[in-house]
Backbone as CSV, one residue per row, in Angstrom:
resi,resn,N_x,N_y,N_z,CA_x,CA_y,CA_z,C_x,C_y,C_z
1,UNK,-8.494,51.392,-23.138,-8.387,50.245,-24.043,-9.153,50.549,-25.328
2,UNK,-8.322,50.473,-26.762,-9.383,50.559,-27.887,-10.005,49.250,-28.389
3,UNK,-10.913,48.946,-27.724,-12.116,47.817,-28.852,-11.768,47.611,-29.978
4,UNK,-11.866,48.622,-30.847,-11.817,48.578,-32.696,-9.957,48.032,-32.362
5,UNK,-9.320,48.002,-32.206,-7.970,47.811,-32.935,-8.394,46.396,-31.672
6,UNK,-8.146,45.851,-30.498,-8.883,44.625,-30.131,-9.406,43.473,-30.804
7,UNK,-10.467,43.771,-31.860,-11.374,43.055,-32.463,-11.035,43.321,-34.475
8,UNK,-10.601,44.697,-34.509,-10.165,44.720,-35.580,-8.227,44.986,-36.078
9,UNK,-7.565,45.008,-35.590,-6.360,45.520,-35.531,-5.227,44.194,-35.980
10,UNK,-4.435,44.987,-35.619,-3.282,43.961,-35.893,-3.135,41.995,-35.725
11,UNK,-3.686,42.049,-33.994,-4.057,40.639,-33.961,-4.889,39.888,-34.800
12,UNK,-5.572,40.328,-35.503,-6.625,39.760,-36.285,-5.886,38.758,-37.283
13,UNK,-5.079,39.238,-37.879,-3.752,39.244,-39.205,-3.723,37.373,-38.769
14,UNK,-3.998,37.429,-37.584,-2.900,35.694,-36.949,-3.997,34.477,-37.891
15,UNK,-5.395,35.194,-37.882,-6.171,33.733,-38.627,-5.729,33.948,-40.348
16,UNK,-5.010,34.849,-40.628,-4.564,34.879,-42.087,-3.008,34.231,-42.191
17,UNK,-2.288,34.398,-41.269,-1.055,33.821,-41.584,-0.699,32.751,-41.325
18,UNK,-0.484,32.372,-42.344,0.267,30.640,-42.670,0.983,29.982,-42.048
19,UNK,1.495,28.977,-41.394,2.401,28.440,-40.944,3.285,27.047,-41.984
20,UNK,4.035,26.876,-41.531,4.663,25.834,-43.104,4.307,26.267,-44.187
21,UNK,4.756,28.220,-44.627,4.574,28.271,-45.872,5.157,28.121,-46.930
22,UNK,6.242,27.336,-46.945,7.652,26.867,-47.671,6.922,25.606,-48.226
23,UNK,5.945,25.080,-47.318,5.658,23.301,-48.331,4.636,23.646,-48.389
24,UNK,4.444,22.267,-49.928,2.669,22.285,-50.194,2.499,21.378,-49.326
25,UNK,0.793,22.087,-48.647,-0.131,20.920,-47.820,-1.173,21.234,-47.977
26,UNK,-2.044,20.422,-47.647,-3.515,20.260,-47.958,-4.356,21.237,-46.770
27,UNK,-4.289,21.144,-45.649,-4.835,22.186,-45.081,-3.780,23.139,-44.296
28,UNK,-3.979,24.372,-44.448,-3.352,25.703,-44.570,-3.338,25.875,-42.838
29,UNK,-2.587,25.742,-41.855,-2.735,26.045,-40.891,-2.186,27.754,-40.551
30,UNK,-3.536,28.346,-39.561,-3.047,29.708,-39.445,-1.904,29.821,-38.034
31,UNK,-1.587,30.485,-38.010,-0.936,31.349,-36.414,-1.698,30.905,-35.374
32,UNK,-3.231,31.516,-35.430,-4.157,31.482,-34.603,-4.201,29.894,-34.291
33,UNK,-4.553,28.938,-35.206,-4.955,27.755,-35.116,-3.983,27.509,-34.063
34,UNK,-2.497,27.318,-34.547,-1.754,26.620,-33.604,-1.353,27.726,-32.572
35,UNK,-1.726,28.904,-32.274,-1.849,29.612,-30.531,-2.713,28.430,-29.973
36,UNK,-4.057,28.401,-30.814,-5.193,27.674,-29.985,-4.760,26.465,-29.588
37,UNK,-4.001,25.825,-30.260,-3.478,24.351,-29.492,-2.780,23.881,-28.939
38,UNK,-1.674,25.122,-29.157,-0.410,25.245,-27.721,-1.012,25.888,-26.780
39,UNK,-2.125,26.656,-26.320,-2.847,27.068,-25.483,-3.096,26.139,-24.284
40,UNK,-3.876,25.215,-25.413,-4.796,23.989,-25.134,-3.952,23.070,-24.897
41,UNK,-2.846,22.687,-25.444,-1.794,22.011,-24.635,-0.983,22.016,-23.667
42,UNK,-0.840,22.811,-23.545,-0.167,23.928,-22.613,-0.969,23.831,-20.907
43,UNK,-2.185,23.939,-21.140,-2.941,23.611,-20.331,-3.521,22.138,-19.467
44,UNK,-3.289,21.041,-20.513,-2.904,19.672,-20.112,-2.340,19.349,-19.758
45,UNK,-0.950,19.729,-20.541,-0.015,19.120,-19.790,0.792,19.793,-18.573
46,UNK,-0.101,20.979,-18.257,0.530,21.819,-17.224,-0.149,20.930,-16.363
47,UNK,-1.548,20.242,-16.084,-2.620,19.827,-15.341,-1.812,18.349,-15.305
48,UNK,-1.382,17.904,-16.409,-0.560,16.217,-15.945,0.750,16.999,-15.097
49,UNK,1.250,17.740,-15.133,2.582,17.783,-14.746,1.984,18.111,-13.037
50,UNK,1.278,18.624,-12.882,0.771,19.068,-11.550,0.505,17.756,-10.651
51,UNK,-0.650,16.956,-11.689,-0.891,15.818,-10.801,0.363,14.969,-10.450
52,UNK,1.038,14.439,-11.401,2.060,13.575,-11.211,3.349,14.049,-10.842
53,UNK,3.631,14.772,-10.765,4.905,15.534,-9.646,4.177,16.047,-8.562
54,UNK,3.215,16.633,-8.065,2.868,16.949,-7.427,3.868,18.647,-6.893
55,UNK,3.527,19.216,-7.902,4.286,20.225,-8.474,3.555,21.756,-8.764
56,UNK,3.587,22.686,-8.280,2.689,23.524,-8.638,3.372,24.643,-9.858
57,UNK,2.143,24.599,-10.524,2.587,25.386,-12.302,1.041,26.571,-12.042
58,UNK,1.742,27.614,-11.819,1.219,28.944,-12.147,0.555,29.060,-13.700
59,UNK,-0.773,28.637,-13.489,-0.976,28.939,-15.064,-2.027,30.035,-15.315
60,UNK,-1.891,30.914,-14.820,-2.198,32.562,-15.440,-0.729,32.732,-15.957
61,UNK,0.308,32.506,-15.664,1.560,32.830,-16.239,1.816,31.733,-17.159
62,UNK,1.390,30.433,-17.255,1.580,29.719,-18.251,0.230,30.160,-19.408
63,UNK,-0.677,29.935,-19.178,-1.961,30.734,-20.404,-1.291,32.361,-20.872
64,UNK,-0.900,32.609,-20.376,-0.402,34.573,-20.764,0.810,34.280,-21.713
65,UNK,1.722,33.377,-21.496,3.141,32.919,-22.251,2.024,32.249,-23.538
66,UNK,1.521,31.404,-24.040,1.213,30.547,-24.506,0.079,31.331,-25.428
67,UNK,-0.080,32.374,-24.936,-1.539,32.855,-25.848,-0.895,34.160,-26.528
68,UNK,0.322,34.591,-26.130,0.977,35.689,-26.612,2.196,35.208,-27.195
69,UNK,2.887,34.462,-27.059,4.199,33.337,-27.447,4.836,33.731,-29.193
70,UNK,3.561,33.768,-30.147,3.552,34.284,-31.074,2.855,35.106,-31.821
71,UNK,2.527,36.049,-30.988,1.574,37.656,-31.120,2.129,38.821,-32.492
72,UNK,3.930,38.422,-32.451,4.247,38.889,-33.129,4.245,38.478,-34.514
73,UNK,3.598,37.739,-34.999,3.633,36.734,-36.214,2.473,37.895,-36.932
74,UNK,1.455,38.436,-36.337,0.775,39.485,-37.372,1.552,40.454,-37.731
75,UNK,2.561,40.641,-37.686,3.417,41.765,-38.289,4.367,40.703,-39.094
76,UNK,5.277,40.097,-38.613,6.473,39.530,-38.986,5.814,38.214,-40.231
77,UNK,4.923,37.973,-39.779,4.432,36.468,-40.675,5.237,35.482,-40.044
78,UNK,4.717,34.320,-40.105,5.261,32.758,-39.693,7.117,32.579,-40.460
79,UNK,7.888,32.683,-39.910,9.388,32.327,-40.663,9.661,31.058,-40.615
80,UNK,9.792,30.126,-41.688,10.062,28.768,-41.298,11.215,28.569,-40.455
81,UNK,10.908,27.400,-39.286,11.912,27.000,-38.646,13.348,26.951,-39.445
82,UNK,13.523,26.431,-39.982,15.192,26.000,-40.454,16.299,27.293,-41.304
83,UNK,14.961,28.312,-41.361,15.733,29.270,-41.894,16.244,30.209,-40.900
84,UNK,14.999,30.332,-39.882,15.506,31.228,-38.343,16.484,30.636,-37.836
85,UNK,16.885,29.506,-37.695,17.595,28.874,-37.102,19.116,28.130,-37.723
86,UNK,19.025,28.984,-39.087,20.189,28.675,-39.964,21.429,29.670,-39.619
87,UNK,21.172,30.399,-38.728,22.111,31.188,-38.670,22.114,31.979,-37.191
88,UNK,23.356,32.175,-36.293,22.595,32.428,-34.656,22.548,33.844,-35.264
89,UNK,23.451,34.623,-35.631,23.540,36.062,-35.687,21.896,36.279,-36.469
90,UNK,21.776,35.543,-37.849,20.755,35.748,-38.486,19.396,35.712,-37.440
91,UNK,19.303,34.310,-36.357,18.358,34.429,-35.640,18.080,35.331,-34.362
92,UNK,19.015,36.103,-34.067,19.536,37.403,-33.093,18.835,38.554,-33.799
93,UNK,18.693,38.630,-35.014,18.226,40.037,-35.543,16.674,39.681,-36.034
94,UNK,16.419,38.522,-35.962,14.926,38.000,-36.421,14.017,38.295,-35.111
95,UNK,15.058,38.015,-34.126,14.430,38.032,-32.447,14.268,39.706,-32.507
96,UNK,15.231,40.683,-32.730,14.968,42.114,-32.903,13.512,42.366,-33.125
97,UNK,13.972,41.959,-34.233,12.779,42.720,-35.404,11.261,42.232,-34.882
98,UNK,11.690,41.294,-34.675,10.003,40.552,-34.000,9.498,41.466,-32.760
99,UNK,10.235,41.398,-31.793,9.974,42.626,-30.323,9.623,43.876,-30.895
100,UNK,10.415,44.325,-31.748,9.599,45.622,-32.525,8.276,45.333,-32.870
101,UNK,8.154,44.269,-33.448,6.994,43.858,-33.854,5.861,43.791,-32.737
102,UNK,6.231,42.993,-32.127,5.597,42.726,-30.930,5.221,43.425,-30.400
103,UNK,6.148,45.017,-29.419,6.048,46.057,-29.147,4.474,46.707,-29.335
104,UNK,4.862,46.836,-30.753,3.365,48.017,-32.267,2.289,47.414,-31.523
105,UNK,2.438,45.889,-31.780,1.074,45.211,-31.527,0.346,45.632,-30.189
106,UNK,1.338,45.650,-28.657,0.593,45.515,-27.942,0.482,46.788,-27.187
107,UNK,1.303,47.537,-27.621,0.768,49.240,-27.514,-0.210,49.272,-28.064
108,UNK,-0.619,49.043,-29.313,-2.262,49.077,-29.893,-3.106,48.592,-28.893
109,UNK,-2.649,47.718,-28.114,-4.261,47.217,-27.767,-4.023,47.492,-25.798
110,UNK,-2.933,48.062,-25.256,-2.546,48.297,-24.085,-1.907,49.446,-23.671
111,UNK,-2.934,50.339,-23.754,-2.168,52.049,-23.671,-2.242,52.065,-22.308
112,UNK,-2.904,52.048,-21.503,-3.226,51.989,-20.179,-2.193,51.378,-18.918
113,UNK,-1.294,50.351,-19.589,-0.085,49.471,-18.978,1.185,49.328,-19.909
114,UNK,2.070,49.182,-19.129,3.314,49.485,-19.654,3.809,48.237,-20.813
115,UNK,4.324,48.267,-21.806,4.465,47.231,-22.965,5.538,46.259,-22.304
116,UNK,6.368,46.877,-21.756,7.461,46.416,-21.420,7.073,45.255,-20.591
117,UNK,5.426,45.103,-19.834,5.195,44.322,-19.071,5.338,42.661,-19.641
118,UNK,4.253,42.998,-20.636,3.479,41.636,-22.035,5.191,41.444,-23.058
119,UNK,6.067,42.683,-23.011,7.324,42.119,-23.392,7.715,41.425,-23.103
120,UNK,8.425,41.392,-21.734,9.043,40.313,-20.491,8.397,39.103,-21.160
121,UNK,7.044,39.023,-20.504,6.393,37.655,-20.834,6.610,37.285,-21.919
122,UNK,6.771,37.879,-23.117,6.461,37.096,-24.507,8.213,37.361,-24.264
123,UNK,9.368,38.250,-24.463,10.663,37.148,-24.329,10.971,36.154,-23.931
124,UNK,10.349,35.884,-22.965,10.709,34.724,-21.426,9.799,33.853,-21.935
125,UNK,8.699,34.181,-22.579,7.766,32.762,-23.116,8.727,31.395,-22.626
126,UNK,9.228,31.003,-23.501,9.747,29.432,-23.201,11.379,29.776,-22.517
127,UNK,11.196,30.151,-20.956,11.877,30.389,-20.645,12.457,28.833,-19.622
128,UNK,13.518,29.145,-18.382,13.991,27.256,-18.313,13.105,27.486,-16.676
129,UNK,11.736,28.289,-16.048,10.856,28.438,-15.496,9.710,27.259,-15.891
130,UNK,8.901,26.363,-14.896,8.000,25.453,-15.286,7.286,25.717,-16.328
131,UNK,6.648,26.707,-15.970,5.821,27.297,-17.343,6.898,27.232,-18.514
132,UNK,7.842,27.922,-19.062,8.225,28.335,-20.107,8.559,26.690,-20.491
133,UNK,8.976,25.618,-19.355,9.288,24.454,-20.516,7.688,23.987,-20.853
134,UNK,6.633,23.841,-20.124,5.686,23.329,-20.307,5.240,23.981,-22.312
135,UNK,4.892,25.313,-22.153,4.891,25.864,-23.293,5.744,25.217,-24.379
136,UNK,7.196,25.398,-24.197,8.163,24.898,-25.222,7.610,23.198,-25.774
137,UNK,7.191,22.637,-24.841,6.644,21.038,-24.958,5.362,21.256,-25.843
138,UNK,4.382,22.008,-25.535,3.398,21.923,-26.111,3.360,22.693,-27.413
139,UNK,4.162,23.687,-27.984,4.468,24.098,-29.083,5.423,23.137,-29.695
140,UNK,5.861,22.415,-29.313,6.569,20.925,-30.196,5.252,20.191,-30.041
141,UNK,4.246,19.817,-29.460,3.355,19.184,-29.840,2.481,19.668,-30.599
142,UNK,2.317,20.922,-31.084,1.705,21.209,-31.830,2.162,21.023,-32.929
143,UNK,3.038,21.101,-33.518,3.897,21.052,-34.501,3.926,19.143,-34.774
144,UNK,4.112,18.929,-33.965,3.925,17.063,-34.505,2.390,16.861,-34.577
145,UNK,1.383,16.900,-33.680,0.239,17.024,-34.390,-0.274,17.453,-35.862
146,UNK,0.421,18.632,-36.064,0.352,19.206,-37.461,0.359,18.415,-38.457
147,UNK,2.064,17.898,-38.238,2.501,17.322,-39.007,1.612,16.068,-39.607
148,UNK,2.005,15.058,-38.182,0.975,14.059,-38.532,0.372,13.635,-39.302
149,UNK,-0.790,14.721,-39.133,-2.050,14.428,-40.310,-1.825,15.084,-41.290
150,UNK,-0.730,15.663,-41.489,-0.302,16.204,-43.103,-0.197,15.244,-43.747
151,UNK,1.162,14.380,-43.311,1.548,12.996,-43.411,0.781,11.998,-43.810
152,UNK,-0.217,11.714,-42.752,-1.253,11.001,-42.487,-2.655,11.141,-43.799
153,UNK,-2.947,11.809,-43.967,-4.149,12.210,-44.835,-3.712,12.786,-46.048
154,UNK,-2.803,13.843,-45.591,-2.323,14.309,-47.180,-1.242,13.971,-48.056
155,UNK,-0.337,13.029,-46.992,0.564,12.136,-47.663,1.842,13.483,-48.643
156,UNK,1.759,14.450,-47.877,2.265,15.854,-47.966,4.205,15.254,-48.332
157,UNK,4.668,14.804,-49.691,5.997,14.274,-49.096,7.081,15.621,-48.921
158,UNK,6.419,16.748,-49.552,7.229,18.244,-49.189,7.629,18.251,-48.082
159,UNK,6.367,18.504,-47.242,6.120,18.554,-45.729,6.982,17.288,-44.874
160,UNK,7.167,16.557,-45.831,7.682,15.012,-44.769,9.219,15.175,-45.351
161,UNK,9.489,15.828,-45.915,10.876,15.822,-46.483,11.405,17.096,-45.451
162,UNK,10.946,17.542,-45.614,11.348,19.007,-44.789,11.320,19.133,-43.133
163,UNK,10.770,18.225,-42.596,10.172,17.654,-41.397,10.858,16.686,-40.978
164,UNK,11.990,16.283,-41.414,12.632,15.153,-41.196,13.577,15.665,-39.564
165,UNK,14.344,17.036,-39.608,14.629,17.227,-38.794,13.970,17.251,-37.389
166,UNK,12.770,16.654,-37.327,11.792,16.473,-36.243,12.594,15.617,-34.854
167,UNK,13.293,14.545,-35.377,14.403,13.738,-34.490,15.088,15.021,-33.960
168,UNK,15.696,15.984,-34.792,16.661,17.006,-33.657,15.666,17.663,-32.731
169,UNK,14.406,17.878,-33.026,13.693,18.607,-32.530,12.932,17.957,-30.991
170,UNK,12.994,16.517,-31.540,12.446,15.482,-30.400,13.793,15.927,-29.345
171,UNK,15.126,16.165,-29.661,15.847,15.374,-28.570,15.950,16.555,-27.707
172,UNK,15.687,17.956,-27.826,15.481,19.310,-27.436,15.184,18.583,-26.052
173,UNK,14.296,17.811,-26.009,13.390,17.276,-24.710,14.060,16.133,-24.164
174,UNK,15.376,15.414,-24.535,15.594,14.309,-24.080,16.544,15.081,-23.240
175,UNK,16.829,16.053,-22.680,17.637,16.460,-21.932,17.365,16.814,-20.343
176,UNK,18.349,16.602,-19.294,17.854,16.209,-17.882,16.657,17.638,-17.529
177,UNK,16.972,18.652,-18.008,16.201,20.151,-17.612,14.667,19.569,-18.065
178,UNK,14.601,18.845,-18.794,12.991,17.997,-19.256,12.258,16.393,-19.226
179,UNK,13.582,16.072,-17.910,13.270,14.808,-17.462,11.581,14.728,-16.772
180,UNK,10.788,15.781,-16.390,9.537,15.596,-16.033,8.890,14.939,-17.177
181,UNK,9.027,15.456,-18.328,8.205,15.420,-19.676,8.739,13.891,-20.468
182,UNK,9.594,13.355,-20.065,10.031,11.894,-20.458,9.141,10.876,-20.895
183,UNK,8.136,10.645,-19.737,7.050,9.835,-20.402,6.315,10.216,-21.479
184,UNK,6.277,11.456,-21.415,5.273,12.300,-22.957,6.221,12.332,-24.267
185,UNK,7.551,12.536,-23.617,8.709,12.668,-24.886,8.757,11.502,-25.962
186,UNK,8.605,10.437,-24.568,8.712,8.579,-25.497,7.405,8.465,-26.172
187,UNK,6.191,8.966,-25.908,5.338,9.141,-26.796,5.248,9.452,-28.067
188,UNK,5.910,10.631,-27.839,6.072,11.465,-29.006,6.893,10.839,-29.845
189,UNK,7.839,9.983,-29.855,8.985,9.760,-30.324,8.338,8.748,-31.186
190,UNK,7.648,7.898,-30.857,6.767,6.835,-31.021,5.820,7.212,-32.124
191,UNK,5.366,8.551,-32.022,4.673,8.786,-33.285,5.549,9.699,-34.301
192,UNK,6.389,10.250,-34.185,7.585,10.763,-34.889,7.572,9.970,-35.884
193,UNK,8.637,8.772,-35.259,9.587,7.573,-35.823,8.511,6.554,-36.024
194,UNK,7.528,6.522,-36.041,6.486,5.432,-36.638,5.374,5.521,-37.048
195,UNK,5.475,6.546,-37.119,4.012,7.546,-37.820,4.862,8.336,-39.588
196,UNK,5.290,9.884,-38.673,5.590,10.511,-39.511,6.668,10.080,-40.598
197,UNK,7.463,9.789,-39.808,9.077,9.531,-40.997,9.376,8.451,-41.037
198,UNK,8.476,7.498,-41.144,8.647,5.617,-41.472,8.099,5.915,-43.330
């Protein structure tokens, strides 16, 4: 294992890169920031989904998806949603280029084990496996958190103009494969539609 590329290397790049760098906002969120809170969400609501289904969620495999999910963003940089997603072919070769990406990164810091391993995981990240929806939920909550207090404090109307598609993004979850997450969904919806875009 090399230390120096660990502590100094490629991962480092994630507390420099931007996320929503298409709008002006008042505070600059990095990569890192929102790993740390889909992490951290990720982890709650893996812990509500456990208690109240009474359901067991593997979370060394949910923390490993969730802390690597977007590893490749120190090479590639943050791509705004609506542009990855403006096009499937366009978002087919973005998915390429990123695994390449991805790849560099974790050969740097994993000579010792096979890449192909931390690959799997970071393709399959939000895969239709408990973990991968739990993740997918909590990286939409990160993203409405974000928002929020953009909204909220910075009164950001770039950010709230551009963010509007948040309703398509809510209904991702209104579907039966995420009927566990229903009570959290109507939450969310609640601060969406009466928070953000009122």
């Amino acid at each position: 294992m090399n230390i120096k590329k660990l502590l100094v290397g490629h991962v480092i790049r994630l507390k420099y890169v931007n996320r929503f760098s298409t709008c002006r906002t008042l505070h600059k969120e990095s990569v890192a920031e929102h790993v740390f809170f889909t992490t951290l969400y990720s982890l709650v609501v893996g812990e509500w989904i456990e208690q109240t289904y009474a359901v067991t969620v593997n979370f060394r495999k949910l923390l490993s998806k969730a802390i690597i999910h977007d590893l490749e963003e120190c090479i590639t940089g943050d791509i705004p949603r609506d542009f990855k997603h403006l096009d499937i072919d366009l978002n087919e070769h973005i998915n390429k280029m990123a695994e390449q990406g991805f790849q560099k990164v974790i050969e740097s810091l994993f000579q010792f084990c096979s890449a192909s391993y931390w690959t799997d995981i970071w393709k399959n990240a939000k895969d239709d496996s408990i973990e991968g929806r739990i993740l997918s939920f909590a990286d939409f909550l990160s993203v409405v958190s974000y928002v929020y207090e953009e909204t909220r404090i910075a009164k950001s109307l770039v950010l709230k103009e551009q963010l509007t598609t948040m309703g398509d993004y809510c209904k991702m979850f209104s579907v039966e494969e995420y009927k566990m997450f229903w009570p959290l969904t109507k939450q969310v919806h609640e601060i969406v539609f009466e928070e953000i875009l009122k």
